[in-house]
N, C-alpha and C positions, 0 to 999 in steps of 0.2 A: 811337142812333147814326145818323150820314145815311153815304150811301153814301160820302163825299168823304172821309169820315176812315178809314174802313176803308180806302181804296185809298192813302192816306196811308200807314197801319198796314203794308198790304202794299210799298209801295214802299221804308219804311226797313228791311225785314227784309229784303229782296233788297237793299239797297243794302249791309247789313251782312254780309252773307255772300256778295257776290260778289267782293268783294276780300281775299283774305288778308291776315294781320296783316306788319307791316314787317319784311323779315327781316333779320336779323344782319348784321353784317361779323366774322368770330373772326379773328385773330390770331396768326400762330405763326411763331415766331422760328428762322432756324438762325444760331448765333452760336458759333465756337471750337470746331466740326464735334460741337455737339447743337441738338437739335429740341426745341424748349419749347414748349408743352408736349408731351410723349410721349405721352400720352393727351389727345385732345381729345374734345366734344362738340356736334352741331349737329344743324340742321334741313334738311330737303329745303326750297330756294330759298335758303337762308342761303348767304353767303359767304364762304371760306374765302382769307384774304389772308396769302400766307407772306412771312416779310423776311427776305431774306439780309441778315445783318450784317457776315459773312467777307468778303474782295477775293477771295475765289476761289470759283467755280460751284456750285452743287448744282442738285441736280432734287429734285421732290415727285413720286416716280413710285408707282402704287399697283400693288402685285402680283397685282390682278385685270384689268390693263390697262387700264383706265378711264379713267386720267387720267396722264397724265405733262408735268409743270410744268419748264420749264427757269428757274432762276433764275441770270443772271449773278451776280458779285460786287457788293455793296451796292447790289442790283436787289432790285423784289420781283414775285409775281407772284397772279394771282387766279385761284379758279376757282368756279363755280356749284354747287350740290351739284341736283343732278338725282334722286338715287334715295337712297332707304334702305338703310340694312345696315354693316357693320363692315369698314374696309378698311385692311390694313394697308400702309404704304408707306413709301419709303427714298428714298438718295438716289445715284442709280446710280454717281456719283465716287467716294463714302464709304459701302459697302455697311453698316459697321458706327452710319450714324446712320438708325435707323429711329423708325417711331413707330405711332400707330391713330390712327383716326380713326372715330368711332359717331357713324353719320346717322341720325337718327329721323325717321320721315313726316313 
């Protein structure tokens, strides 16, 4: 082996493992005041994209304070996922449309 391809070798293995793989956009509907899906799942850096369907407001508010999303009516809105762990959230208009959301690293 000459040296040129071993540094070859090292450079595609760093090139491979400095960038993480492409994350997600998920998906999650409030439409006719429920939250589909009720149970989601995702990744830290993945993107959590909620769509109001209703003409009238909800929030994606999480009850560890983390994050709270205002969604006008047939608005949608986005949020990053930053950290791992299980959070569950609601939507402070409609206390009775909750949901979960599991963030895996």
């Amino acid at each position: 082996m000459t040296p040129g391809w071993r540094l070859s070798i090292v450079a595609a293995l760093l090139l491979a493992t400095s960038f993480p793989a492409h994350a997600a956009t998920i998906q999650i509907t409030m439409d006719n005041l429920v939250i589909a899906p009720a149970d989601a799942s995702a990744k830290v850096g993945d993107t959590i994209e909620w769509i109001n369907k209703d003409v009238f407001a909800h929030t994606a508010t999480a009850r560890t304070g983390d994050w709270d999303i205002s969604l006008p009516g047939k608005q949608s809105g986005i949020l990053i996922l930053k950290k791992a762990g299980t959070v569950e959230y609601f939507c402070r208009f409609h206390p009775n449309m909750r949901a979960t959301l599991t963030v895996q690293p």
